[in-house]
KEDOTI-871022 format. One line per field, with one value per residue (C-alpha): residue number from 1; x, y, z. Coordinates in nm, 3 decimals, always signed. Each point is the difference from the previous one (the first is absolute). Layout:
N
n	[NUM ...]
X	[X ...]
Y	[Y ...]
Z	[Z ...]
END
This chain:
521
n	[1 2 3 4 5 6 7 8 9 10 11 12 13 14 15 16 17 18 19 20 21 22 23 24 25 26 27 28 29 30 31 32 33 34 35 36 37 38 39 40 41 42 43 44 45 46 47 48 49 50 51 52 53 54 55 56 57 58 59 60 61 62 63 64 65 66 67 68 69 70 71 72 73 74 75 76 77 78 79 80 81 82 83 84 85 86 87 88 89 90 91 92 93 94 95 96 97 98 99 100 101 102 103 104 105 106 107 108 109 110 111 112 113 114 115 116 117 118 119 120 121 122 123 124 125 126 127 128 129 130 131 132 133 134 135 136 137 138 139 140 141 142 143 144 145 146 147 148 149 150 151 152 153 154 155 156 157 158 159 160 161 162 163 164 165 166 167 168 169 170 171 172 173 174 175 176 177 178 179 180 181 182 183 184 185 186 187 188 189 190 191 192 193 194 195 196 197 198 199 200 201 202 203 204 205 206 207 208 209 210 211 212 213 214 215 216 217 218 219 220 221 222 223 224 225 226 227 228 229 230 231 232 233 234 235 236 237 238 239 240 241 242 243 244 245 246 247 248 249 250 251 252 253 254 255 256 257 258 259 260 261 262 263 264 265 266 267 268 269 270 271 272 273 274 275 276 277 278 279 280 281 282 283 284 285 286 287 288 289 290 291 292 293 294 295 296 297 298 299 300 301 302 303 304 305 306 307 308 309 310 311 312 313 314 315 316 317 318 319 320 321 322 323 324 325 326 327 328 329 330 331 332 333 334 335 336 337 338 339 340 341 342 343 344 345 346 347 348 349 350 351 352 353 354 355 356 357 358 359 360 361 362 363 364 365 366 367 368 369 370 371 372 373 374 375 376 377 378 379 380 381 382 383 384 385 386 387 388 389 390 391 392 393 394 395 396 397 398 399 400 401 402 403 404 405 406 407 408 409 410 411 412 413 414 415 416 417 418 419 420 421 422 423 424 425 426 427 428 429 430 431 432 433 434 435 436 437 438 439 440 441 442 443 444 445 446 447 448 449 450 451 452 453 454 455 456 457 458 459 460 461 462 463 464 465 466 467 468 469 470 471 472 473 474 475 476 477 478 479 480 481 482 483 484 485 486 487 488 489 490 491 492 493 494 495 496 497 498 499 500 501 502 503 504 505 506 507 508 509 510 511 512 513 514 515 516 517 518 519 520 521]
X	[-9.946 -0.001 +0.024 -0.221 -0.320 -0.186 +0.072 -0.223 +0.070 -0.089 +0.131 +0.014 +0.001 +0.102 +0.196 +0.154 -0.003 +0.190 -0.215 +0.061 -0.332 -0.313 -0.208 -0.331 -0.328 +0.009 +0.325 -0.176 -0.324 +0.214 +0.095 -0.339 -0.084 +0.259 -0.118 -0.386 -0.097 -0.152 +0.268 +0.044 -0.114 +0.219 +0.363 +0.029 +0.285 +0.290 +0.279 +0.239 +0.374 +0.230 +0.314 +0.217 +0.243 +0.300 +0.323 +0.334 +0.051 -0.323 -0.049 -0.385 -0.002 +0.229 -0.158 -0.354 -0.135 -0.132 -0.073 -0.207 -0.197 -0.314 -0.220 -0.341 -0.253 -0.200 +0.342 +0.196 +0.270 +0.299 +0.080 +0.233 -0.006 +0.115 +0.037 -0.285 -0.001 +0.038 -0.284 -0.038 +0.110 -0.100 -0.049 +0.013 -0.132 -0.003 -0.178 +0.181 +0.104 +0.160 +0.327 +0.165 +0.242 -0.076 -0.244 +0.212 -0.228 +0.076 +0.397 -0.025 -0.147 +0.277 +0.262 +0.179 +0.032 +0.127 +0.200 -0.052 +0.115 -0.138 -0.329 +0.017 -0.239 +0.156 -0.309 -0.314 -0.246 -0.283 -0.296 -0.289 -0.261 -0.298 -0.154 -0.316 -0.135 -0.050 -0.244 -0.182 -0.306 -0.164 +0.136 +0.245 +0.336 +0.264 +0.307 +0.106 +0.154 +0.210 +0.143 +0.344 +0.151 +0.354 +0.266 +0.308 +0.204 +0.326 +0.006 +0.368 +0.021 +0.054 -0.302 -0.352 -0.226 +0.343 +0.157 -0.008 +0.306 +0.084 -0.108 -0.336 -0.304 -0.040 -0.357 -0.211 -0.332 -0.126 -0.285 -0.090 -0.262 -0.071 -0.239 -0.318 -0.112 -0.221 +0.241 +0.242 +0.286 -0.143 -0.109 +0.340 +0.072 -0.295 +0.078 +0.365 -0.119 -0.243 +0.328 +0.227 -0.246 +0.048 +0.310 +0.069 +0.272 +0.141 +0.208 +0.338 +0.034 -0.170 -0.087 +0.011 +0.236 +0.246 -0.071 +0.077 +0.310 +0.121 +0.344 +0.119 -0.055 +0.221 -0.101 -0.018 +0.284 -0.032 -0.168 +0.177 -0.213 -0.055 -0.017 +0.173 +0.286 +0.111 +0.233 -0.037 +0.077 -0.231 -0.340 +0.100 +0.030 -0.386 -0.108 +0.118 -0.087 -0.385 +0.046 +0.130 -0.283 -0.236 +0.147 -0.021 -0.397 -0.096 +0.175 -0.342 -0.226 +0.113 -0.033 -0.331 -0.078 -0.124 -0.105 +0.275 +0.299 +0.170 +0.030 +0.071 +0.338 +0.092 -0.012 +0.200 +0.276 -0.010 +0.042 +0.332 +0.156 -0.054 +0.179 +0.283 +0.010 -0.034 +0.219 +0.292 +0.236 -0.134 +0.032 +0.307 -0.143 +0.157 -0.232 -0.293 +0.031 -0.109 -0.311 -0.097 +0.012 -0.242 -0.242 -0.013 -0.081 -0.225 -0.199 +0.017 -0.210 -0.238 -0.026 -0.224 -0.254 -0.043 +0.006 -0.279 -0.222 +0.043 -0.102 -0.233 -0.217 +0.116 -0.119 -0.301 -0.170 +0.059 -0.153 -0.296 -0.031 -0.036 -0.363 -0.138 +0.024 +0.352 +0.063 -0.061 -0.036 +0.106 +0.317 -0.007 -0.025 +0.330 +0.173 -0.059 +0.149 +0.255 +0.128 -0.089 +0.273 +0.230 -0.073 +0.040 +0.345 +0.095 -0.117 +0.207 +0.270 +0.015 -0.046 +0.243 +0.241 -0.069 +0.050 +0.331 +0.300 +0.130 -0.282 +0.070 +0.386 -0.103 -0.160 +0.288 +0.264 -0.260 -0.004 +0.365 +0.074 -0.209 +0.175 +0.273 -0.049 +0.341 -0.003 +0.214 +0.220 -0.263 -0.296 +0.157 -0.087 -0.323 -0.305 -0.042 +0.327 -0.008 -0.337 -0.066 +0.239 -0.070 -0.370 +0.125 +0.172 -0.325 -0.152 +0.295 -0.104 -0.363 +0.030 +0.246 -0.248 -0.270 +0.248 +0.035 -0.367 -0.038 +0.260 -0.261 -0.290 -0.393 +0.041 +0.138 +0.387 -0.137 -0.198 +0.326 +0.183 -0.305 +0.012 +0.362 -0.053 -0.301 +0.286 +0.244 -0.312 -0.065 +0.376 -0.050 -0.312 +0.151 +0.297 -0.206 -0.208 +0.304 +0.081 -0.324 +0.070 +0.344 -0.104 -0.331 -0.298 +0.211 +0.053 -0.358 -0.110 +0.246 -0.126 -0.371 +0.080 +0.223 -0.278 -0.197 +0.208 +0.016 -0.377 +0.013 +0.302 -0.132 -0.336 +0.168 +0.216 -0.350 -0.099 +0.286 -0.059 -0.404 +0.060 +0.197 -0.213 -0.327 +0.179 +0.075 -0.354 -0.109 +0.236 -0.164 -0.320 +0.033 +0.177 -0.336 -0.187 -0.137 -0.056 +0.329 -0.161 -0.066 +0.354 +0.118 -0.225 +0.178 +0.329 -0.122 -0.071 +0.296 +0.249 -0.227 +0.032 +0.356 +0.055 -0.222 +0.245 +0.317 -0.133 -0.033 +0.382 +0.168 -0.220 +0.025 +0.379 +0.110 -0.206 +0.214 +0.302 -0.091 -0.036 +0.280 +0.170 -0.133 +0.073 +0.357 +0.132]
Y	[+9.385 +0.295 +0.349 +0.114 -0.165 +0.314 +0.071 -0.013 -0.252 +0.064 -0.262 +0.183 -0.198 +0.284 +0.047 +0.321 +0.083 +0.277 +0.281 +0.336 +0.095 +0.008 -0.274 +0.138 -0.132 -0.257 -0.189 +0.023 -0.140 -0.258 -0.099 -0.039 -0.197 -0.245 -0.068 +0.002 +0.290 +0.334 +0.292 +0.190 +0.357 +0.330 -0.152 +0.107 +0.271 -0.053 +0.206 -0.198 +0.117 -0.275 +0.003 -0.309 -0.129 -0.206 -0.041 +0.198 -0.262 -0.118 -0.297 -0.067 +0.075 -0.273 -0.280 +0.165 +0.163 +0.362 +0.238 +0.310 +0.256 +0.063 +0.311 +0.035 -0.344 -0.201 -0.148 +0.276 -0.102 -0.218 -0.318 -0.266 -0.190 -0.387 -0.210 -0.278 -0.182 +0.101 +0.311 -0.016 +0.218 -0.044 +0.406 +0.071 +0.338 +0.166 +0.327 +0.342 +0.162 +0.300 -0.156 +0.031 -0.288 -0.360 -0.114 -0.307 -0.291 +0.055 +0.014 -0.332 -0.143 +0.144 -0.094 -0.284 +0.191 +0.372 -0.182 +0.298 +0.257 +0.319 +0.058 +0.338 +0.147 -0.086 +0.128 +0.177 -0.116 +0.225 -0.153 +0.097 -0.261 -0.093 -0.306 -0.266 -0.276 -0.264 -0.288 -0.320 -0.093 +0.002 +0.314 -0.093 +0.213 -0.211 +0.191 +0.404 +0.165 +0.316 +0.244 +0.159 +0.287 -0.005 +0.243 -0.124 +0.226 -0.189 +0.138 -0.022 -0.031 +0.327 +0.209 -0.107 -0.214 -0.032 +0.278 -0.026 -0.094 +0.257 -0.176 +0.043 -0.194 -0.301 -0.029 -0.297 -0.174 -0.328 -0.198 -0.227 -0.271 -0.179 -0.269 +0.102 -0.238 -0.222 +0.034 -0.343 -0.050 -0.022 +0.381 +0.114 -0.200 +0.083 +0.407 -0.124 -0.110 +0.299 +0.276 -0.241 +0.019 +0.404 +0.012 +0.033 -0.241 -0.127 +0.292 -0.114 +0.108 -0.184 +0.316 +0.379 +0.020 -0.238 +0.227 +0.340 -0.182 -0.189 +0.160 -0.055 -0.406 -0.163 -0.341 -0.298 -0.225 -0.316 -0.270 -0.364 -0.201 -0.408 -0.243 -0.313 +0.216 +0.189 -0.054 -0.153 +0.368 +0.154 -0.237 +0.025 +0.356 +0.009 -0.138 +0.187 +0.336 -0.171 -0.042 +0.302 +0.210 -0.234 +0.134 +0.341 -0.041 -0.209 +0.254 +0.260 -0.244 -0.142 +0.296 +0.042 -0.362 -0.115 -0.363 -0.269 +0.361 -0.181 -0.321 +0.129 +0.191 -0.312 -0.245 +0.268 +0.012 -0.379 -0.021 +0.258 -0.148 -0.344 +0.103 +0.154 -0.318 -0.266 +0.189 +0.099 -0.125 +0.293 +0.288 +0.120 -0.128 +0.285 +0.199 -0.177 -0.224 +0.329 +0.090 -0.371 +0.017 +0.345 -0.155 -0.250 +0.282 +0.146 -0.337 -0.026 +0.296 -0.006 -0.393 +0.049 +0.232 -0.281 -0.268 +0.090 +0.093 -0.324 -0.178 +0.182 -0.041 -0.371 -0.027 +0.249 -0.253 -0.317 +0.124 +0.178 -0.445 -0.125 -0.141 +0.176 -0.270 +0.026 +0.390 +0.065 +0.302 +0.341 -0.187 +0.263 +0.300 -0.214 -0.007 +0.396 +0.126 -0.248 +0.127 +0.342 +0.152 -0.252 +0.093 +0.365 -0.009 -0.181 +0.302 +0.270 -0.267 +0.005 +0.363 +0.076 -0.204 +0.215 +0.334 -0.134 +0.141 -0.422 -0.045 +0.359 -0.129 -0.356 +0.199 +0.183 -0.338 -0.135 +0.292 +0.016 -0.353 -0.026 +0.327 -0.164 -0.362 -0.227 -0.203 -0.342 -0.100 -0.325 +0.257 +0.070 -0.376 -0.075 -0.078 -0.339 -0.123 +0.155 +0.002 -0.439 -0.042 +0.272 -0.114 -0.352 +0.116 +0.101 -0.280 -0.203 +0.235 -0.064 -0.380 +0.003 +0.198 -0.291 -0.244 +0.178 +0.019 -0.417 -0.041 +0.106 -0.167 +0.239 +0.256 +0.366 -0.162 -0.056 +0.302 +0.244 -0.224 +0.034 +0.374 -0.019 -0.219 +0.300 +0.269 -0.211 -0.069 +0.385 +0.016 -0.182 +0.093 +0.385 -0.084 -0.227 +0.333 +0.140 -0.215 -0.047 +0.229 -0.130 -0.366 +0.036 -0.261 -0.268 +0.285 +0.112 -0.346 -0.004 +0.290 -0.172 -0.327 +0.198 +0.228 -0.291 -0.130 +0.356 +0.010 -0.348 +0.125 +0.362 -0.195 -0.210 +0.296 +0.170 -0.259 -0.016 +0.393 -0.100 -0.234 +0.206 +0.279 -0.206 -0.145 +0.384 +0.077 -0.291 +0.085 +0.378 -0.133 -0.181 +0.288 +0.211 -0.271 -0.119 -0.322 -0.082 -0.316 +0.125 +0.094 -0.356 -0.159 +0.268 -0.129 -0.361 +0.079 +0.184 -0.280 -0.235 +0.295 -0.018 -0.392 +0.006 +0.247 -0.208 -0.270 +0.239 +0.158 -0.310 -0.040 +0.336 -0.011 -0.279 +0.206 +0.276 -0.218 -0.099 +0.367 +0.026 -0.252 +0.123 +0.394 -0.083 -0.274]
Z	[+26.831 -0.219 +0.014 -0.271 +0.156 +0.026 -0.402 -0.218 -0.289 -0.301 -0.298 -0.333 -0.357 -0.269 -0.338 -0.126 -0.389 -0.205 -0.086 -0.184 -0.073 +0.213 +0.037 -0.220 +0.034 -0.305 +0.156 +0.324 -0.157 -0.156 +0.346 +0.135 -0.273 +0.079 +0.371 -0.159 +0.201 -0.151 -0.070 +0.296 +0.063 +0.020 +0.197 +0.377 -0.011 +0.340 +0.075 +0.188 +0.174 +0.169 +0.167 -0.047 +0.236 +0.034 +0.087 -0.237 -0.162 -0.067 +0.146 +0.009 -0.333 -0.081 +0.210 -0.216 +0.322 -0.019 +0.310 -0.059 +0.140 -0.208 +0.030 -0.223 -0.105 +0.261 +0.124 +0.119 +0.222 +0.057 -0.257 +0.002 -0.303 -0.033 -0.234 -0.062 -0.347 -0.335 -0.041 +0.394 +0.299 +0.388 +0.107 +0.387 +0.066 +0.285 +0.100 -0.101 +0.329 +0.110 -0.044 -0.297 +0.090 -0.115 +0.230 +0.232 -0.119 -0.383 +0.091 +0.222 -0.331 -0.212 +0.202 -0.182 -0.289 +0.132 +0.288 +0.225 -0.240 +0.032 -0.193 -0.182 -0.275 -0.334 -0.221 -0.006 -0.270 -0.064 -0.260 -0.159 +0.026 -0.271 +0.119 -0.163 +0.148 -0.249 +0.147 -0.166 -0.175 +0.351 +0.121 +0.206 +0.024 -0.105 -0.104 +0.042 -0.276 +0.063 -0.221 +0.180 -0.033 +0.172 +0.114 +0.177 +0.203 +0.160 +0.371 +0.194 +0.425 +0.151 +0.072 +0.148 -0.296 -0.202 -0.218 -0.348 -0.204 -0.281 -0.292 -0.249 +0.155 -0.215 -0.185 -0.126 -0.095 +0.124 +0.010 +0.278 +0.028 +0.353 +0.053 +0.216 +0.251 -0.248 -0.274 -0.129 -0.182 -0.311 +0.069 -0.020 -0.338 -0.195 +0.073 -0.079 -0.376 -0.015 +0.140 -0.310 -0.230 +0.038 +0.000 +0.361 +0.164 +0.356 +0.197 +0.035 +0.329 +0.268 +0.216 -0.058 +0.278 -0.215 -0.310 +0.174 +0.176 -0.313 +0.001 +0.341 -0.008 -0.164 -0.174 +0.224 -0.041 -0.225 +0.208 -0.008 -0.202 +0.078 -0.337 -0.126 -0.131 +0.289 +0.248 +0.375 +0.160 -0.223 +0.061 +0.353 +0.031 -0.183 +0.287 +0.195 -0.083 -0.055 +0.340 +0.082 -0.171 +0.180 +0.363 -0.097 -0.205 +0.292 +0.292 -0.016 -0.022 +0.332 +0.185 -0.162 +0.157 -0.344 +0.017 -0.147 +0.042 +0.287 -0.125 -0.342 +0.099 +0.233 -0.295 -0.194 +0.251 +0.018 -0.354 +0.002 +0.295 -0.109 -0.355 +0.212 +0.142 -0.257 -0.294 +0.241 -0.269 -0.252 +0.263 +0.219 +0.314 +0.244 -0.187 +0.051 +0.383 +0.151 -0.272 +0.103 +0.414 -0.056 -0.247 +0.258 +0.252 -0.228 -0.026 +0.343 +0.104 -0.277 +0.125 +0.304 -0.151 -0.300 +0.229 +0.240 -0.253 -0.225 +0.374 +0.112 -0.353 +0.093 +0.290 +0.001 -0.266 +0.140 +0.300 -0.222 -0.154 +0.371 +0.057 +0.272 +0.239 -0.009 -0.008 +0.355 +0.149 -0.161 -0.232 -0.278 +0.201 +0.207 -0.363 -0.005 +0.289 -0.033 -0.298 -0.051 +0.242 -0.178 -0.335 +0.103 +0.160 -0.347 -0.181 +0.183 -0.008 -0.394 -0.058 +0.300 -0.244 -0.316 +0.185 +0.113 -0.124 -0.043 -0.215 -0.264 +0.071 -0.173 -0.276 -0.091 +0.032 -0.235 -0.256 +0.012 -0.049 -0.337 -0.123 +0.053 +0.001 +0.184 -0.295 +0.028 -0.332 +0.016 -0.028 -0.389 -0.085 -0.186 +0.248 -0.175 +0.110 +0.379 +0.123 -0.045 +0.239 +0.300 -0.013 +0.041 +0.366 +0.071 -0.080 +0.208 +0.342 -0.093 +0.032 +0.269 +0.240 -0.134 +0.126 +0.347 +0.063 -0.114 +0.310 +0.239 +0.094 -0.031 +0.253 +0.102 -0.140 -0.374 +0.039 +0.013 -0.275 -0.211 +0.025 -0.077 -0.322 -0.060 +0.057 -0.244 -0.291 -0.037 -0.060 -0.280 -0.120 -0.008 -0.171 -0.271 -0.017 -0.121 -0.208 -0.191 -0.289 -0.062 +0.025 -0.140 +0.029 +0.243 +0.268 -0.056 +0.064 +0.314 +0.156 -0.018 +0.139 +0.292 +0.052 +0.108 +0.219 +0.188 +0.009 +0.186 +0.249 +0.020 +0.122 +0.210 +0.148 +0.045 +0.229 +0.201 +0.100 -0.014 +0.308 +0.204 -0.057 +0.118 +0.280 +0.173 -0.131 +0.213 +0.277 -0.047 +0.046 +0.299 +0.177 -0.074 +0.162 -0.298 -0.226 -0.208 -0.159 -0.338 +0.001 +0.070 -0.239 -0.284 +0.142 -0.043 -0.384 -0.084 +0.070 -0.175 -0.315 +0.063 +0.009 -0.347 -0.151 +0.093 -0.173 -0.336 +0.010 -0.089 -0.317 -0.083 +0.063 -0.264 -0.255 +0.031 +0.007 -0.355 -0.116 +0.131 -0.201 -0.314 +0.068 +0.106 -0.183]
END
């Protein structure tokens, strides 16, 4: 699905420290004590020169994404830099080129944060490099630890490679310490103590491309925080932006086809459309209808890439738990070439979605409604008072679609009403979600018991899509000429799966009827 598959990916777990003097042999010997390895010999000296890219107003840099060109060290050429945990960063590098233009693949990547601004140079860093390897009691490398020598010049647009801005280059010291391959953790906080115990402390800046660029970002607004005390609009709009961010984090890594990516920015634009839809009575509601029918779209085209490969895992196992005297014939190699052209039409169907302009268009409705959230007069009230009561509606659509399925006896009728009543319990396990820090341990205790209940339906859903799948894989197999049995006997099983699951809702249902009762008064 992704157009950095030929990258190479290289994930990168590093701090930064202040330094104004030198790292000297005794600190470094210090160091190496700490990881129980010998002191290192005389430091590797590197002389390093990147170009940094982004858009005029810096928008990589804001979502904490850096492009550069890098010249000098073993991994000359193009970076992109994401974000990936606290000390980590996921590093797709691609080979230098003749082309001094970012290369496509790294732009693709990029593209839900620069929205298909121009990338221009913005700065060239150029660093002097002394660099120890610091490894165990075993000798095993487990952490690098560079000294840095910076200078900053700010480049403008204008002339090939950037021209630079008429101002004094901007000098500093850093240290750096990465993990190695065998290195932990614990690495980095035992040379933490050892760099404290000297004196030397965390860089405030997360990058040297934030440091040089300090003066041109302004501070990031003031996030809306979620606790007992705050309002209904303001727990609300937490959620949100956490959802927000997670559409944005989650936008590179589905490209990349990282396992979990796809399913991961579905369930985030489940989660905002669903708030649209359950807390209409905080938010002006011509401002969001439309930001709900494109998360819908959204869903929808990631849906068919998740999908297939949730079944296809399904499938491919029960089939691998047949005996062998009732997989006949060549069923797993059928399950294959069933779904691999499937499964691949899926993939250019999602990232055919991100590339659109809809998609960047959704992004930017998105941005500019938490900038500038439609806030109702009811939003003002405290969460305590508002949120009881809109998570009792949801609970009242929840039961309802219960009641519709009970009208229908086992069969393809209860099936659809059951996915309805699955459709209606996320609804309400999103907006107790929401509510949770508001409402504390009741809506934390909702959220489980409704969490169950979507594991039974989501199963039960599963199945549904299982047997229709196994009954064209059957069909498929009898067109080729050859034996669909195994597929029928699947079929066979999946219904009895599904009967087994009815059976569990119900239970599960009048347990979250009860949470409900105690989270909602």
């Amino acid at each position: 699905m992704g157009n950095g598959n030929e990258s190479k990916i290289v994930r990168e777990i590093e701090r930064k420290y202040e330094s104004a003097e030198p790292l000297d042999a005794e600190l470094v010997a210090e160091l190496a004590a700490a990881t129980g390895g010998p002191a290192p010999v005389e430091p590797t000296r590197i002389e390093l020169s990147a170009t940094y890219f982004d858009t005029a107003d810096l928008r990589l840099l804001r979502s904490r994404l850096t492009l550069r060109r890098r010249v000098g060290g073993d991994d000359a050429g193009w970076h992109l830099k994401l974000p990936a945990g606290a000390d980590g960063r996921d590093e797709i590098r691609r080979p230098l080129g003749r082309n001094r233009n970012p290369p496509a693949p790294l732009v693709a990547l990029s593209r839900a944060a620069h929205r298909n601004a121009p990338l221009q140079p913005v700065v060239q860093l150029d660093t002097v490099r002394h660099e120890w390897t610091l490894t165990d009691a075993q000798g095993a490398a487990v952490a690098t630890i560079t000294d840095d020598r910076v200078t900053a010049r700010t480049l403008g647009a204008g002339a090939e490679g950037g021209t630079t801005v008429d101002v004094e280059p901007l000098e500093w010291a850093e240290i750096e310490v990465e993990l190695a391959e065998q290195g932990t953790p614990g690495v980095l906080d035992r040379i933490e103590e050892a760099l404290a115990s000297a004196g030397v402390h965390r860089s405030a800046s997360a990058s040297k491309l934030s440091r040089a660029l300090a003066d041109r970002v302004p501070p990031a607004p003031p996030q809306p925080v979620a606790d007992p005390d705050a309002t209904a609009g303001e727990v609300v709009l937490a959620y949100l932006t956490a959802q927000a961010e997670t559409i944005r984090a989650t936008d590179p890594q589905v490209r990349r086809d990282a396992p979990d990516a796809v399913h991961a920015m579905r369930v985030a634009s489940r989660r905002m459309r669903s708030s649209f839809q359950s807390f209409r009575a905080l938010l002006d509601r011509s401002r969001t209808d439309h930001l709900i029918a494109e998360l819908r779209w959204l869903a929808g085209e990631l849906g068919g890439a998740r999908d297939l490969h949730v079944q296809e895992a399904r499938i491919t196992a029960d089939v691998a738990a047949l005996p062998p005297e009732l997989a006949m014939g060549p069923v797993a190699a059928q399950v294959t070439r069933f779904f691999a052209p499937r499964r691949s039409s899926a993939g250019a169907t999602a990232t055919a979605a991100l590339d659109s302009g809809r998609y960047l268009a959704l992004l930017d409705a998105v941005d500019a409604l938490l900038a500038d959230p439609p806030l109702t007069d009811e939003a003002a009230c405290p969460a305590t008072e508002i949120l009881p009561g809109l998570i009792g509606k949801a609970v009242k659509r929840t039961r309802k679609a219960l009641r519709a399925a009970h009208t229908h006896p086992p069969g393809h009728e209860r099936d659809l009403e059951l996915h309805e009543m699955r459709k209606a319990g996320k609804r309400l396990r999103y907006a107790a979600e929401v509510s949770r820090p508001a409402l504390g341990k009741e809506a934390k205790r909702l959220v489980k018991s409704v969490k169950k209940l979507q594991e039974l339906l989501g199963e039960h859903q599963d199945s549904f899509v299982a047997r229709q799948l196994l009954r064209e894989l059957g069909a498929a197999a009898a067109a080729e000429g050859a034996n669909g049995f195994a597929f029928g006997w699947l079929l066979r099983d999946e219904q009895a799966r599904a009967e087994g699951v009815e059976a569990d809702v119900d239970v599960a249902w009048a347990r979250v009827k009860r949470r409900a009762r105690a989270g909602t008064g």
